[in-house]
N, C-alpha and C positions, 0 to 999 in steps of 0.2 A: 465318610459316606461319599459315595461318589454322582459327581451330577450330570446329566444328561446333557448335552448343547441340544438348545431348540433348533439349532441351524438343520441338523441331521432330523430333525422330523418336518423339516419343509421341503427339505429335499428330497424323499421318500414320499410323503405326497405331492410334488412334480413328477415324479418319476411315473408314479402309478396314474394319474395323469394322462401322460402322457402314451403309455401303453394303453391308455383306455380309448384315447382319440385316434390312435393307430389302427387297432382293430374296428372301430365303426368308421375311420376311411375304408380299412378292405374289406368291408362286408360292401361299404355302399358303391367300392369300383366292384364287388361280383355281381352286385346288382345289375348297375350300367351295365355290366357286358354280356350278362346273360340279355338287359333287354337289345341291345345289341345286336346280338347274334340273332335273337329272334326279329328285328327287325328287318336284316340283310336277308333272312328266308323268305320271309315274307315279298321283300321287293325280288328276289331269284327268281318266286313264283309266276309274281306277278309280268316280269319281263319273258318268262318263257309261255306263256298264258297268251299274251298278245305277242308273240311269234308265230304260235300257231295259228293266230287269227289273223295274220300278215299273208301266213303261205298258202290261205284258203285263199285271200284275196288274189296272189300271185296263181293260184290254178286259175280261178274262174277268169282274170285278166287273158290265162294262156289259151283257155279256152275258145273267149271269143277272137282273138287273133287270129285263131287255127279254121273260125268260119266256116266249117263243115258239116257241122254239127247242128242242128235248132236247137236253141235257148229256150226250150218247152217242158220244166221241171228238171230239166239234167244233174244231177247228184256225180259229182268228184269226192275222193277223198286223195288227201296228203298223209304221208306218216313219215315223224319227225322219229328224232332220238330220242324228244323229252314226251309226245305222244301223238293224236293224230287230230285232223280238221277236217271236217265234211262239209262242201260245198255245196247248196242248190241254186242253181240258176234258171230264171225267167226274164224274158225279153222282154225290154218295157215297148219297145216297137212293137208288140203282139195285143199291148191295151189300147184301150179309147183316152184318150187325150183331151182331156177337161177343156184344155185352152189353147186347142187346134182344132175340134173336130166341128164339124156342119152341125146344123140346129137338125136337121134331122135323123141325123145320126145319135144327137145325144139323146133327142125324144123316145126314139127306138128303142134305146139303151133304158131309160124311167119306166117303157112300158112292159119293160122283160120285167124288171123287180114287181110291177104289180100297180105304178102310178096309172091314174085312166087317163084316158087320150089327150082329152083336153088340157090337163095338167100337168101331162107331160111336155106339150107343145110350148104353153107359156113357159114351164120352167126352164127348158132347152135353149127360149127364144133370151130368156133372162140371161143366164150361163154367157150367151153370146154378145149380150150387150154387156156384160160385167168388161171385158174386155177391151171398152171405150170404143166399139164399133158403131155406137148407136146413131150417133149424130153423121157420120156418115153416109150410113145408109140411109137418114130421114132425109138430110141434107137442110138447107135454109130459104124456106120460100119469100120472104122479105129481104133482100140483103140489098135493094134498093134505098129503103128507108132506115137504115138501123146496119153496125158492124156487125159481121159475122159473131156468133158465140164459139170464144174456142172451147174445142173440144177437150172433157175431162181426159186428165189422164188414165190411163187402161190399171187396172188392176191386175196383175201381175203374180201370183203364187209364187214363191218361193219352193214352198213344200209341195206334197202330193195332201197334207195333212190343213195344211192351208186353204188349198184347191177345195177342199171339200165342205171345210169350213165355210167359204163361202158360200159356194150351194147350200149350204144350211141356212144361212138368213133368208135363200128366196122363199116369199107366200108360198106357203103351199105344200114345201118340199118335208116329207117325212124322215125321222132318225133312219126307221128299218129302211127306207127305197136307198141312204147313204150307207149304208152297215155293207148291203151288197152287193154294190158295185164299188166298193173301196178296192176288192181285189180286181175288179178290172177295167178301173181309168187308170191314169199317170200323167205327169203332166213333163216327160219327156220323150214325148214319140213326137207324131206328126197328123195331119187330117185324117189321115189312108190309117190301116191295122196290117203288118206283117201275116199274111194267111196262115204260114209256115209255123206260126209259134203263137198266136192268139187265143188263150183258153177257149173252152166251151164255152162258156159261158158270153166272152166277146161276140165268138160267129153266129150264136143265137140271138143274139140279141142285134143281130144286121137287120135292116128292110128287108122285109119278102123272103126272111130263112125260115121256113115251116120245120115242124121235127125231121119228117122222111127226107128232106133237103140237106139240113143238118146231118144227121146219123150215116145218108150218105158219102157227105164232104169227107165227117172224122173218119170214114172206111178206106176213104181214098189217101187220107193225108197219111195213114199208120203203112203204107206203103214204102219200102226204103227207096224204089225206083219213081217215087211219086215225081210228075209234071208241075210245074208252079202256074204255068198258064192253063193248064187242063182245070185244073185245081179251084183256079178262081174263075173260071167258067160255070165250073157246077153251081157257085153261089148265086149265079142267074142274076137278074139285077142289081142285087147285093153286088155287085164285084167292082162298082165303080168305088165301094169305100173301102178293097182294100188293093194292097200293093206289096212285092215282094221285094225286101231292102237288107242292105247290111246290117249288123245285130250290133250296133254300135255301145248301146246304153244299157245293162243288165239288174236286174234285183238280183241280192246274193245274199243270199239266209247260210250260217256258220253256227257251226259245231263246233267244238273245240274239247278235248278228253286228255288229263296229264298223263304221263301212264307211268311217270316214277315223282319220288320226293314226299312232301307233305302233302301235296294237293291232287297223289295219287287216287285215281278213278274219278274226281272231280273235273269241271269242264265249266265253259264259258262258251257266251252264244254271242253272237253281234249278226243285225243285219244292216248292210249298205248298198248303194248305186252306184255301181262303175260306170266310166267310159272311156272308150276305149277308140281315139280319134285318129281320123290320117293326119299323116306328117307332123305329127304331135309330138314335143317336148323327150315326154315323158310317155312309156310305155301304158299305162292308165290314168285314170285320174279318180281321185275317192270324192263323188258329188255329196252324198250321206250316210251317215254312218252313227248306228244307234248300237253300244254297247250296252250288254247286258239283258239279254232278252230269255237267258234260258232260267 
């Protein structure tokens, strides 16, 4: 009778073993590299995604350099290899300026949305002291008997988002009178409104613009041979709040459409703040920029 060595059935179960651990390593590297490969697509996407949202920035930059144009909704489009970018551009020189403009000017602005007089006045008057004016203009009628008090520091916005915020803690101030005039302060212009590119909604809301005032300004501004000084004449006393300037600082609302890969027909939105300074560094500069808006 013949006998088996047990050595030959340890061996064969090493064996098979090991063939077993072989195949669940290559199952688990097809894994890794299928997720892999889907990983590298994913980042291809994403890097041609924000190109195109680069060369929107790059028109609307080329745009205002090129300065002949008003930044009064202007729509560019790019078209790339991987797809295309649609650019809108508006002039933040053409809004009201939260934290440059005159208290009567912002009052004016309160009583287009619908705040009454009174309430617009105080909250205008507020707006202007948030900006640490206030002791100045009171000044100090005792500074014989007592030191000076110094003056708070000025509140400051960062944002346009900020700016607005603030206005919202003043007494008084309503969500809806903020809702709409969000699209026409900013808090990168100056005192004065660009005539040339300032919505409707800005030139109506001047001192002393009636409708037929208005209606006739927008008739004369839709003029390609339009005068700039003709122009802010019509606005009659209105005209000392505005002034016509270089379009330096832009809002620019993007588009963005793949038009090949996996993220064909898909698109990405971003709006930001350019500006676009003299003897500046750098061709623009990206002041804000909120991805992901579409």
């Amino acid at each position: 009778m013949t006998r088996t060595d047990p050595r030959r059935g340890a061996v064969l179960v090493a064996v098979l073993w090991s063939i077993s651990l072989l195949a669940a390593l290559a199952m688990a590297a097809s894994v890794a590299f299928r997720s892999f490969t889907g990983v590298m697509s994913v980042d291809r996407h994403r890097v041609e995604r924000d190109a195109l949202i680069t060369a929107g920035l790059e028109v609307a930059a080329g745009a205002m350099l090129n300065g002949t144009t008003p930044l009064r909704d202007l729509e560019l489009t790019a078209n790339l290899s991987t797809g295309s970018v649609r650019a809108r551009l508006s002039d933040e020189g053409g809004r009201i300026d939260i934290t440059k403009a005159p208290a009567e000017l912002l009052a004016a602005l309160l009583r287009s949305v619908g705040a009454p007089p009174a309430t617009a006045e105080g909250a205008a008057n507020a707006i202007v002291e948030q900006r640490g004016n206030s002791n100045e203009q009171r000044g100090n009628t005792n500074t014989a008997r007592r030191p000076p008090v110094p003056a708070p520091a000025p509140v400051v916005p960062t944002t346009h988002e900020q700016a607005l915020a603030g206005m919202g803690r003043i007494a008084g101030m309503r969500p809806q009178w903020l809702a709409a005039i969000a699209p026409l302060t900013t808090i990168y212009g100056s005192e004065t409104v660009n005539p040339l590119t300032a919505p409707r909604g800005v030139i109506a809301a001047l001192p002393g613009v009636d409708a037929a005032r208005l209606e006739a300004f927008l008739a004369e501004r839709r003029n390609p041979a339009v005068n700039a000084d003709r122009l802010a004449q019509m606005l009659g006393p209105a005209q000392r709040f505005v002034m016509v300037k270089p379009q330096r600082v832009a809002a620019v609302d993007l588009t963005a459409t793949m038009a090949q890969g996996p993220g064909q027909g898909q698109g990405a939105a971003a709006r930001a703040v350019i500006a676009v300074l003299p003897q500046d560094s750098e061709p623009y500069r990206v002041l804000i920029f909120t991805p992901g808006l579409r």
